[in-house]
The first five atom37 places (N, CA, C, CB, O) and aatype in JSON, in Angstrom:
{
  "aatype": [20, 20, 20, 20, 20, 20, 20, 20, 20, 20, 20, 20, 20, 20, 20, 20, 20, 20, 20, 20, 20, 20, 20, 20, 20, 20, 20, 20, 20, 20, 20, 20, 20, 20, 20, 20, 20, 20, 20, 20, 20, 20],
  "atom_mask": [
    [1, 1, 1, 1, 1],
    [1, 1, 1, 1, 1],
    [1, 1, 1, 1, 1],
    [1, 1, 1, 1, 1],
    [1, 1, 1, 1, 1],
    [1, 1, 1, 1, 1],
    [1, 1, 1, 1, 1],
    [1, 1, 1, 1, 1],
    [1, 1, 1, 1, 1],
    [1, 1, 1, 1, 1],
    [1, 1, 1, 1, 1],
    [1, 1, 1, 1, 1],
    [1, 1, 1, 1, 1],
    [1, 1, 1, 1, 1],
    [1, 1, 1, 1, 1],
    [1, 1, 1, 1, 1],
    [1, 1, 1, 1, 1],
    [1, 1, 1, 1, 1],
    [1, 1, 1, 1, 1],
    [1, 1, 1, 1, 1],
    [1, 1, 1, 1, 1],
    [1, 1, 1, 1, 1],
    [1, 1, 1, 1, 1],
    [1, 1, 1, 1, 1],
    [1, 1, 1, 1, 1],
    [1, 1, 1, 1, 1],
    [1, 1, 1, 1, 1],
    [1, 1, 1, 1, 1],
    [1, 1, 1, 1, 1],
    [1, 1, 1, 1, 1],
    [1, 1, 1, 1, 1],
    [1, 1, 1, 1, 1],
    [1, 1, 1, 1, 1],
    [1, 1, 1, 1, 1],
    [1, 1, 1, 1, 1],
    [1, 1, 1, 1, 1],
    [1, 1, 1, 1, 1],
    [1, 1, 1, 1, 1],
    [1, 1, 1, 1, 1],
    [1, 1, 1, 1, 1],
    [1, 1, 1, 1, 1],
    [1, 1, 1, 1, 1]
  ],
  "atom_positions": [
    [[14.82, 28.78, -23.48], [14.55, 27.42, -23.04], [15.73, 26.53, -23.39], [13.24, 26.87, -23.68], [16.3, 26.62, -24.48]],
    [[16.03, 25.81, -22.59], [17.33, 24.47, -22.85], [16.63, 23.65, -23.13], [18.36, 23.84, -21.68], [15.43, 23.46, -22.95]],
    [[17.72, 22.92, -23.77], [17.16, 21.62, -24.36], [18.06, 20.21, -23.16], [17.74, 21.56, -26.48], [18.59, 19.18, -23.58]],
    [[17.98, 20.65, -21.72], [18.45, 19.62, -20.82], [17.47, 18.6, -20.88], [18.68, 20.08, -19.42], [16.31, 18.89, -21.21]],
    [[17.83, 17.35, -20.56], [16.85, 15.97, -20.51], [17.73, 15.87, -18.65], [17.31, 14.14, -22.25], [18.86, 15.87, -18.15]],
    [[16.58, 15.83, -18.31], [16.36, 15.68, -16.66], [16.56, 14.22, -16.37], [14.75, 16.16, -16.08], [15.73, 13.46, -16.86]],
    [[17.41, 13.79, -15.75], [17.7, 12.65, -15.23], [17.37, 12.04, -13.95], [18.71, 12.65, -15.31], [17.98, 12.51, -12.99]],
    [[16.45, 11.0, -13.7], [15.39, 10.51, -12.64], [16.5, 9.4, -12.45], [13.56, 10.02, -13.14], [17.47, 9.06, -13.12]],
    [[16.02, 9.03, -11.43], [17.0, 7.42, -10.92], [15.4, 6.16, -10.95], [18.03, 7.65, -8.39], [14.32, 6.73, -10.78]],
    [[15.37, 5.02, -11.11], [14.79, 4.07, -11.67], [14.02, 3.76, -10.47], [15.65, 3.03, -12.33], [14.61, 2.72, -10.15]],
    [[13.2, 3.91, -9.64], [12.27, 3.54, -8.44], [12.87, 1.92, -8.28], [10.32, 3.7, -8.84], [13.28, 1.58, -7.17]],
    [[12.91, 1.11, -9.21], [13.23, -0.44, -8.55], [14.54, -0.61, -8.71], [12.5, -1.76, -9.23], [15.07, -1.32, -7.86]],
    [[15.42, -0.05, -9.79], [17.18, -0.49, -9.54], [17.84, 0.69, -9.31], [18.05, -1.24, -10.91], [18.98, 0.52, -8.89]],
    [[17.43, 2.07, -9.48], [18.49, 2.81, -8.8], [19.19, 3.46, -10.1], [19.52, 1.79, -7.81], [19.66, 4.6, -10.1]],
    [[19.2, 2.66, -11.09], [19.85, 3.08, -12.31], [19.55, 4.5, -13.12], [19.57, 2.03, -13.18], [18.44, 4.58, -13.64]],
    [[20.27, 5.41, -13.25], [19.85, 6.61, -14.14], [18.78, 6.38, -15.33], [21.15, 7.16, -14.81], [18.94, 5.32, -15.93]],
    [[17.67, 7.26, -15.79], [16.91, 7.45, -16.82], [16.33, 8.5, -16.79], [16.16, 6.64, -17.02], [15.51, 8.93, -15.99]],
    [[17.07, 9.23, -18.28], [16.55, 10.42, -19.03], [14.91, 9.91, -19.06], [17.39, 10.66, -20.72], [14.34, 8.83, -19.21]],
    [[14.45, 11.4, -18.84], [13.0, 11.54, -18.08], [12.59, 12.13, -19.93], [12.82, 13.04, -16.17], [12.94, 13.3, -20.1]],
    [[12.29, 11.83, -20.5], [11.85, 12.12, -22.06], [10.43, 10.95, -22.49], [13.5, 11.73, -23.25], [10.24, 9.74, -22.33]],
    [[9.77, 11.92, -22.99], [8.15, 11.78, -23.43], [8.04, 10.07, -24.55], [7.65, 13.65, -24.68], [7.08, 9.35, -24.83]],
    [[9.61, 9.97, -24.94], [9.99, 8.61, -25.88], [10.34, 7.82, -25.0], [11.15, 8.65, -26.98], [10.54, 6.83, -25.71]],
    [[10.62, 7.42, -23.75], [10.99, 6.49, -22.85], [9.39, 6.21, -22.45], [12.13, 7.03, -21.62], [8.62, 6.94, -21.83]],
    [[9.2, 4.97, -22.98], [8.08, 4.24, -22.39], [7.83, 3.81, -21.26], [7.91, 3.41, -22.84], [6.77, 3.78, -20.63]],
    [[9.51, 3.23, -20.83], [8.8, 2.99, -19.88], [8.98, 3.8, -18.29], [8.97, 1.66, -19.88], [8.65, 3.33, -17.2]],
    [[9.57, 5.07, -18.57], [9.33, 6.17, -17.72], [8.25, 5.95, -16.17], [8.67, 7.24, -18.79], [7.04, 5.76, -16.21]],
    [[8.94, 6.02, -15.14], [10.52, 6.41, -14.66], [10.97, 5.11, -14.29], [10.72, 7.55, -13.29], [11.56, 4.96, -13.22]],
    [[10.78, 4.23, -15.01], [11.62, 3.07, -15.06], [12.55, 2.43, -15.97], [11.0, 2.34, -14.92], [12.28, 2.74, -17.13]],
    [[13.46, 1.73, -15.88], [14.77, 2.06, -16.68], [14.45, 0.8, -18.06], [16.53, 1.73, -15.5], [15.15, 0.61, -19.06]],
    [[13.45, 0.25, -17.73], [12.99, -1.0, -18.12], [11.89, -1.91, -18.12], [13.54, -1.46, -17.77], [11.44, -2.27, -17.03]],
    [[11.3, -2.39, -19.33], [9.69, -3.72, -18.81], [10.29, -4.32, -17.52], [9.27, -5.54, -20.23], [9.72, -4.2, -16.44]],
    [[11.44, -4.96, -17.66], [11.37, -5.65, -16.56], [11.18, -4.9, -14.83], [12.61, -6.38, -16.76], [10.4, -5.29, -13.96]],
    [[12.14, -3.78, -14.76], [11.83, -3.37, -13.8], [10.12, -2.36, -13.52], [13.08, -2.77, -13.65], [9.87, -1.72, -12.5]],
    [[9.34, -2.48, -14.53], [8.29, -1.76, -14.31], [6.93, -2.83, -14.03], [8.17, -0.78, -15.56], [5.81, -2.6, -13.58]],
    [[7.61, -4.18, -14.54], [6.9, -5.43, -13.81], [6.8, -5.6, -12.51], [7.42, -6.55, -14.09], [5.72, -5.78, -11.95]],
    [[8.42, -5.56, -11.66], [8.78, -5.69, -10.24], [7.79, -4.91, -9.79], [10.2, -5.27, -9.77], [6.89, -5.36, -9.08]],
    [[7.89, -3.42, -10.25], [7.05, -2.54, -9.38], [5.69, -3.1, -9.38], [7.03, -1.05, -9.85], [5.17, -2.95, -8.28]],
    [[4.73, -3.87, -10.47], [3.55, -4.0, -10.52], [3.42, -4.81, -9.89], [3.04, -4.07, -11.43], [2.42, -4.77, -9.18]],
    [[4.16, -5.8, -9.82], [4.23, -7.37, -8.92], [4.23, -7.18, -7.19], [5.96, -8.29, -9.36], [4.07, -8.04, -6.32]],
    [[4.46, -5.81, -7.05], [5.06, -5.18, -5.76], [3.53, -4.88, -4.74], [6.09, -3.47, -6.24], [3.17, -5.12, -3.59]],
    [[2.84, -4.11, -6.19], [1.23, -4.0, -5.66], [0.39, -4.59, -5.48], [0.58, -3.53, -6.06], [-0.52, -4.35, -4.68]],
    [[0.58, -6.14, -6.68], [-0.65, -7.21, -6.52], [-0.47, -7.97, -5.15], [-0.66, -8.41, -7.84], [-1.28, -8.83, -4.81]]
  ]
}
């Protein structure tokens, strides 16, 4: 088994983020951008 951290791109900016179980706010790079997305649905 490797120990690679899989790298996702950010659904609202595009920006790289390591996909790891400690990134909260997974698959977003950020609160702020995981707001946009929620703001996107209401």
């Amino acid at each position: 088994m490797t120990d690679s951290v899989k790298i996702v791109a950010c659904p609202t900016c595009g920006q790289p983020v390591e996909w790891r179980p400690e990134n909260a706010f997974r698959p977003f790079c950020s609160k702020r951008c995981k707001l946009i997305d929620l703001g996107e649905w209401a």
